[in-house]
C-alpha positions in Angstrom: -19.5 -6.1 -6.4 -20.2 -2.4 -5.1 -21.2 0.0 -7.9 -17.7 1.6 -7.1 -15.0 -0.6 -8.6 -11.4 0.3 -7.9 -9.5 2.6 -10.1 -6.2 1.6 -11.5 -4.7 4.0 -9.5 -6.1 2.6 -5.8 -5.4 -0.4 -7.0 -1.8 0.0 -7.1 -1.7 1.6 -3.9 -3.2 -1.0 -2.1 -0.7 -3.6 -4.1 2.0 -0.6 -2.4 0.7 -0.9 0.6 0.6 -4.7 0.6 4.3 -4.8 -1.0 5.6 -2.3 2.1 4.1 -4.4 5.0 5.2 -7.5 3.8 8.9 -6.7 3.1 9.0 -4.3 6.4 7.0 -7.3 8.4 9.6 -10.0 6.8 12.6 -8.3 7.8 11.0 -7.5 11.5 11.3 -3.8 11.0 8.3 -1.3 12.2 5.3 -0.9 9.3 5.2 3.0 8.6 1.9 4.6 9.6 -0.8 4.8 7.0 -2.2 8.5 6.3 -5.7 7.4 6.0 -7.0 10.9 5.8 -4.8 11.4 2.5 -6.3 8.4 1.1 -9.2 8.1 -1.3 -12.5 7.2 -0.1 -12.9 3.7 -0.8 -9.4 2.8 0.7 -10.4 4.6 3.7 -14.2 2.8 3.9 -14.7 -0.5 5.7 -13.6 -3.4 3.6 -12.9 -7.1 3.5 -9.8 -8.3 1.5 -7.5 -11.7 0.6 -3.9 -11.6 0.3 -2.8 -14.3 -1.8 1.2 -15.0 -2.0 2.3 -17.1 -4.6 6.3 -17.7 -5.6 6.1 -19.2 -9.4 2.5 -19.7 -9.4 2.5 -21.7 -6.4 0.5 -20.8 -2.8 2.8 -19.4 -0.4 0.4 -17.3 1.7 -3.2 -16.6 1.6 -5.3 -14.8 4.9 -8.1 -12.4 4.6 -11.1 -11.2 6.0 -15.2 -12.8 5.0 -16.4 -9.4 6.4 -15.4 -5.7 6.9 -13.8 -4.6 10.1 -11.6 -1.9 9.1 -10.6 0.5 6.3 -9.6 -1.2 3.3 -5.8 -0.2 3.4 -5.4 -1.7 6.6 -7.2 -4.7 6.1 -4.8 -5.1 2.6 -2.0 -4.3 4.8 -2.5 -6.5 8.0 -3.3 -9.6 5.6 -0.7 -9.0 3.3 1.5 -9.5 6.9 -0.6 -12.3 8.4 0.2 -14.1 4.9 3.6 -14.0 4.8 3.8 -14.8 8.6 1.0 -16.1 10.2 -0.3 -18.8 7.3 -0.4 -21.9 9.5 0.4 -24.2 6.1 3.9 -22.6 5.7 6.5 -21.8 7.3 7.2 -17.8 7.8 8.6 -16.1 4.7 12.3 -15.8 4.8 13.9 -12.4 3.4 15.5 -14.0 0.8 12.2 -14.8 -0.8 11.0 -12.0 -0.9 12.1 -10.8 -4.5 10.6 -13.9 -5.7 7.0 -13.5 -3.9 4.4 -11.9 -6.0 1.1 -10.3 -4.4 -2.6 -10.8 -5.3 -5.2 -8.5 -3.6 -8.8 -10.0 -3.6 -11.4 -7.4 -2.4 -14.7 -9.0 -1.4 -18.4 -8.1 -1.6 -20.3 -9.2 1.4 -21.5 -12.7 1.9 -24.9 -13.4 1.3 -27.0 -16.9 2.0 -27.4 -19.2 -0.8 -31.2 -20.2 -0.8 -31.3 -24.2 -1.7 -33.6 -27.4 -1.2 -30.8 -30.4 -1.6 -27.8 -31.0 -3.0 -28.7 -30.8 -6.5 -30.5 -27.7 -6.1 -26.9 -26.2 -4.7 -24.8 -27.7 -7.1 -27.4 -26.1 -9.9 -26.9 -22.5 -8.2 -23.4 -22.5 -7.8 -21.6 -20.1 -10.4 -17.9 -21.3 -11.3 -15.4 -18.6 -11.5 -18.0 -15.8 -10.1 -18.5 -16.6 -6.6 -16.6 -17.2 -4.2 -18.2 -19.5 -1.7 -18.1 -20.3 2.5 -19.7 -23.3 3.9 -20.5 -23.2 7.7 -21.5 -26.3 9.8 -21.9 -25.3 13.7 -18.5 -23.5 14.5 -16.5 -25.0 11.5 -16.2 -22.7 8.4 -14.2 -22.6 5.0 -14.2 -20.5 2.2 -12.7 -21.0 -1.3 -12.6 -17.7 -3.2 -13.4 -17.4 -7.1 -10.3 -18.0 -8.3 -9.9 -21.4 -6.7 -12.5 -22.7 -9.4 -9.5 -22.5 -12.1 -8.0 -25.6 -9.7 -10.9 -27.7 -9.0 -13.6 -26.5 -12.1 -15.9 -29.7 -10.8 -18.9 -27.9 -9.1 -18.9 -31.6 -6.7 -15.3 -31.7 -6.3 -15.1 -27.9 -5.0 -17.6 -28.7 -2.3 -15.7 -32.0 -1.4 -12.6 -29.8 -1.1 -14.4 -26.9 0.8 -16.1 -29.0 3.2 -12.7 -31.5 4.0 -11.0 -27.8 3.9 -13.2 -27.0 6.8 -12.4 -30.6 8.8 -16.1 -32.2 8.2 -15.7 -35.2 6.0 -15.9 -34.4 2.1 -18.9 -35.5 1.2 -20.7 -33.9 4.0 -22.1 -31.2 1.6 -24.5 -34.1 -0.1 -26.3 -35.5 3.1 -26.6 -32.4 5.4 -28.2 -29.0 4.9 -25.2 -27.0 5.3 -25.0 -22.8 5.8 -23.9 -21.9 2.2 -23.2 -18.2 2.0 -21.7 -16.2 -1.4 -19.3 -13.3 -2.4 -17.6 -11.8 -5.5 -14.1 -10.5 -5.9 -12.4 -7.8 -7.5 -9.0 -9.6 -7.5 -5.5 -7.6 -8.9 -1.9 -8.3 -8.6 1.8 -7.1 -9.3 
């Protein structure tokens, strides 16, 4: 992660911020401009964020960015939309679900390649529940962020899931040198 770690305080703006699009974006109303000057620095510096929808503990909405593109409140506040609306897995949220919906913000570090000689030597490197990891074959990509290790713990079974995830057969990951790349997280919620 960058030295600077958010404070309690950004945090809950950004969860704000996430919370306000998504309700406004759900019920087709206009999303209020965002004062960026008034903001602190680090939600008003480039960054790359998830936002992860869940209603009882189950997936509802996840989109984000793997790189930084915009100030950190927007990209919160544009995924936070895209999830509720544009997630092609689901259906659009409906307004009455939204009192039931409960945000996760996932802000990421930027990728970096994961050096490795075969498949053992990748499975060896991987680090469960600490990074969050994108596989890339030609144009096809997929990512699985940290979190998803509490589902699928198996170091194998994550990169069967990652690389069927990203339309290549599941096993693809043991027979071809894939482009294996790595983040971190700092991941909060309501």
């Amino acid at each position: 992660m960058s030295a600077d770690k958010l404070s309690e305080e950004e945090k809950r703006t950004l969860l704000h911020i996430a919370r306000e699009s998504l309700e406004r974006g759900v019920k087709g109303e206009n999303l209020t401009p965002l004062e960026l000057e008034t903001m602190p620095p680090l939600l008003r510096a480039q960054g790359a964020s998830f936002v992860t929808l869940t209603i009882r503990g189950n997936l509802r909405g996840c989109i984000g960015a793997l790189e930084p593109y915009q100030p950190l409140a927007l990209d919160v506040r544009e995924h936070a939309l895209s999830a509720a609306l544009d997630d092609p897995r689901f259906p659009p949220v409906k307004p009455k679900e939204l009192d039931q919906i409960e945000i996760e913000v996932s802000r990421l570090t930027v990728p970096e390649r994961l050096e490795y000689k075969d498949a053992e030597d990748l499975l060896a490197k991987l680090r469960p529940h600490v990074d969050g990891v994108i596989v890339r074959d030609g144009f096809r990509r997929a990512t699985f962020l940290p979190q998803v290790w509490d589902k699928i713990p198996d170091k194998a079974g994550f990169l069967d899931n990652l690389c069927y995830k990203m339309g290549a057969s599941q096993n693809l990951w043991r027979h071809k040198h894939l482009e294996v790349l790595v983040y971190q997280v700092e991941e909060f919620h309501e």
